[in-house]
C-alpha positions, 0 to 999 in steps of 0.5 A: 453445482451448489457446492462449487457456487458456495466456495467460489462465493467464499472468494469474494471475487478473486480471480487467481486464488492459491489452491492448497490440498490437505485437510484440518481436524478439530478435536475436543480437549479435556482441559482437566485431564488432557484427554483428547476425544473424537474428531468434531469436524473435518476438512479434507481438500479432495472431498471439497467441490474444488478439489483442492482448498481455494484462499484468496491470493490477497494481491494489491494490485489492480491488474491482477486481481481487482477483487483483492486489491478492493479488499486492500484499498478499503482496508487502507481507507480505514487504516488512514482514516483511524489515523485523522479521527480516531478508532479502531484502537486510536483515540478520538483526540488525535482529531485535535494534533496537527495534522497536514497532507504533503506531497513529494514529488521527484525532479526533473530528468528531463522536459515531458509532455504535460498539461499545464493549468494555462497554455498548452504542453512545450511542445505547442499541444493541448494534450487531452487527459487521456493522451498516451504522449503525456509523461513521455520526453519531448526528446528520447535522446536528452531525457536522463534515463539513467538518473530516472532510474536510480533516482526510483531504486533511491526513493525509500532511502531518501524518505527516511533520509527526510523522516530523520531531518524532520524530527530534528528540525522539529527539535531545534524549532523547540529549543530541544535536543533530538534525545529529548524530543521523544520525551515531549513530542512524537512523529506520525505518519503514514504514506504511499507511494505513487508513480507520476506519468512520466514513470517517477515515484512520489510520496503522498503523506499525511504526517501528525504530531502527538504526544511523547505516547503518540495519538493517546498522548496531547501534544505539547502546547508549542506544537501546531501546524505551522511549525510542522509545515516549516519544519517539513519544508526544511527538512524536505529541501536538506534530505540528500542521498549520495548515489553511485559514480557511475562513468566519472559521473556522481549521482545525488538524489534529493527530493523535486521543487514541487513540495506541496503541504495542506493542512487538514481542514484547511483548502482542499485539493480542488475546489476550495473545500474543506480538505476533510478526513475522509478526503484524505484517507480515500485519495491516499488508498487509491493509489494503495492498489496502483503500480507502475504499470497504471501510470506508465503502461510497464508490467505488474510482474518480473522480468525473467529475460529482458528478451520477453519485451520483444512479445510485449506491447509497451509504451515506448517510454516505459520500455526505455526504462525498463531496458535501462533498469536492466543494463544498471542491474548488471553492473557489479557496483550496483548489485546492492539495487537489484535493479534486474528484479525490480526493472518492471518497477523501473527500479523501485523496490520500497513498499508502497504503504508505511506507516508508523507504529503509532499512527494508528490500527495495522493492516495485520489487525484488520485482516484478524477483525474480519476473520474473527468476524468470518469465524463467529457468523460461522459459528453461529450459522452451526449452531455452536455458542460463540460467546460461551460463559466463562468457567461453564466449558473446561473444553477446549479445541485441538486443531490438527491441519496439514496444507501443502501449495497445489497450484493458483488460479481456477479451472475454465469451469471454474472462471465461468461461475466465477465470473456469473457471480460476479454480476451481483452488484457490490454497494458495499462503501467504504462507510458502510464497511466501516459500520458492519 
């Protein structure tokens, strides 16, 4: 029993881990002779209390597995705050670049149930925040279905349609060619993607302007938040993408009315308050772990027959666009969308956080932070010296290992302690994860 309790403790609270059998050698290595020497430790998956190695599935989604999305959401807590005020890698001056929060936001398809700051809803309501009509069309049979979709299978398109104005834009209000902008100024950004109620993808941003080397470089003294908010607004209201014509019908997606730019420091989001770095970094992450389904009530996993709906409990504004996404992925000229594998997505299929190279930290390195972290307090918990004096050892390890998938998921057994550990309260904050 202390066995399972420790490697299910491991897991950190997954509930749906990749179960993988094989083993892993360690062996000494004689660095002046090659001489490999007898095996140091051993790990072989049948002698573990599991019976097979249990590693975290490392899903972002909330729904499926709430531990791991945690881990990912605290993850890009950190990835946007090194972008706004410095570390991990990122110098502390990009604290001095112009900084701004946006939001992108889709068009309309058609009139929905909303809350309006003032007055009540179209439809003659006040609606409560929680009332599951909010997002759904005042008129199913009016509302564009089809555009909808495509207009989410376009969205990823359309963004770097808008990143390629916006540095032109920023260009010309410089009196630069687009060739020479890189030599003086450089973009940065970095973006999530959220659904709205009504089931439509929006962008939020926070996008810099740095120096020709990017957040270790001092932008130019022509650069400052202002130009970057005009050059956003332009450059937002000029990117257009061509669609399919579909039915003697040509569809042009373009970003919606609503265009919404802070500057960072500047008013907040609610409040009139400072709209700070760590506003920023904690609203952007948690809509990092949030799909579809959170917004709109649709799946978080694949359709494999459209027949499966029959036996789900779906909104029926959701189910719509499903069934819509569906019979668009059949159709020869838009293969290219894959919109049958993506219809639980109701059609988009980009990534719901990119960045540029140079904003900051990547989520690869912090994922090697920690398991440096995890293998040093290991090290350490053996006896071994993990900080050995250079030149003492001419050692070094062989690792020998062998892993081949078993399965996912725990046991009921399993999912029982699982769940007995989970009711140790977790205090751990973004900060203080931030400080270890």
């Amino acid at each position: 029993m202390p066995g399972i309790l420790r490697q299910l403790s491991g897991l950190g609270g997954c509930t749906h881990p990749v179960r993988l059998a094989g083993h892993r050698t360690e062996h000494q290595v004689d660095t002046s002779t090659g001489e490999i020497g007898p095996a140091l430790r051993r790990l072989d998956s049948a002698e573990l209390p599991a019976g097979d190695l249990l590693v975290r599935c490392g899903n972002r989604r909330a729904t499926r597995c709430a531990a791991c999305a945690e881990t990912y959401r605290r993850d890009t807590f950190h990835l946007i705050t090194a972008g706004l005020r410095g570390g991990k890698g990122t110098p502390e001056e990009v604290t001095t670049h112009p900084r701004v929060f946006a939001t992108f936001t889709a068009p309309s398809f058609g009139p929905v149930h909303n809350r309006p700051g003032t007055g009540a809803c179209r439809c003659g309501r006040r609606h409560a925040a929680d009332d599951p009509a909010l997002g759904s069309p005042l008129d199913p049979e009016r509302y564009d279905y089809e555009a909808a979709v495509l207009w989410n299978a376009h969205a990823g398109m359309l963004w770097r349609r808008f990143t390629i104005h916006l540095r032109r834009e920023i260009a010309r209000r410089a009196g630069l060619t687009q060739r020479e902008l890189p030599e003086r100024a450089r973009v940065s950004f970095a973006k999530v993607a959220e659904y709205q109620k009504r089931g439509a993808v929006h962008f939020h941003a926070v996008i810099r302007l740095d120096g020709p080397a990017g957040g270790e470089s001092r932008p130019p003294h022509w650069v400052s938040a202002e130009l970057l908010t005009d050059a956003i607004r332009t450059a937002a209201s000029r990117a257009v993408v061509p669609g399919p014509v579909l039915d003697s019908r040509t569809h042009t997606f373009a970003f919606g009315r609503q265009l919404d730019i802070r500057t960072i420091h500047g008013p907040d989001l609610d409040g009139g308050q400072a709209l700070t770095d760590r506003a920023v970094a904690a609203y952007i992450a948690k809509y990092a772990t949030k799909g579809a389904e959170t917004a709109t009530g649709t799946l978080d996993r694949r359709l494999r027959f459209i027949a499966e709906l029959a036996t789900l409990d779906l909104p029926q504004h959701a189910e719509r666009l499903i069934r819509t996404a569906w019979s668009l992925g059949a159709r020869k000229d838009l293969e290219h969308l894959r919109l049958r594998a993506w219809a639980h997505m109701l059609g988009f299929r980009g990534h719901f956080s990119t960045k540029t190279r140079r904003y900051s930290t990547t989520l690869g390195a912090l994922r090697n932070a920690r398991a440096e972290w995890q293998r040093l307090q290991a090290a350490i918990a053996r006896g071994d010296n993990p900080h050995p004096v250079d030149g003492a050892d001419e050692t070094t390890t062989l690792v020998l290992a062998h892993w081949a998938y078993a399965g996912t998921g725990l046991t009921p057994t399993e999912q029982w302690l699982s769940a007995s550990l989970a009711d140790t309260p977790n205090t751990h904050t973004p900060e203080g994860d931030d400080a270890r």
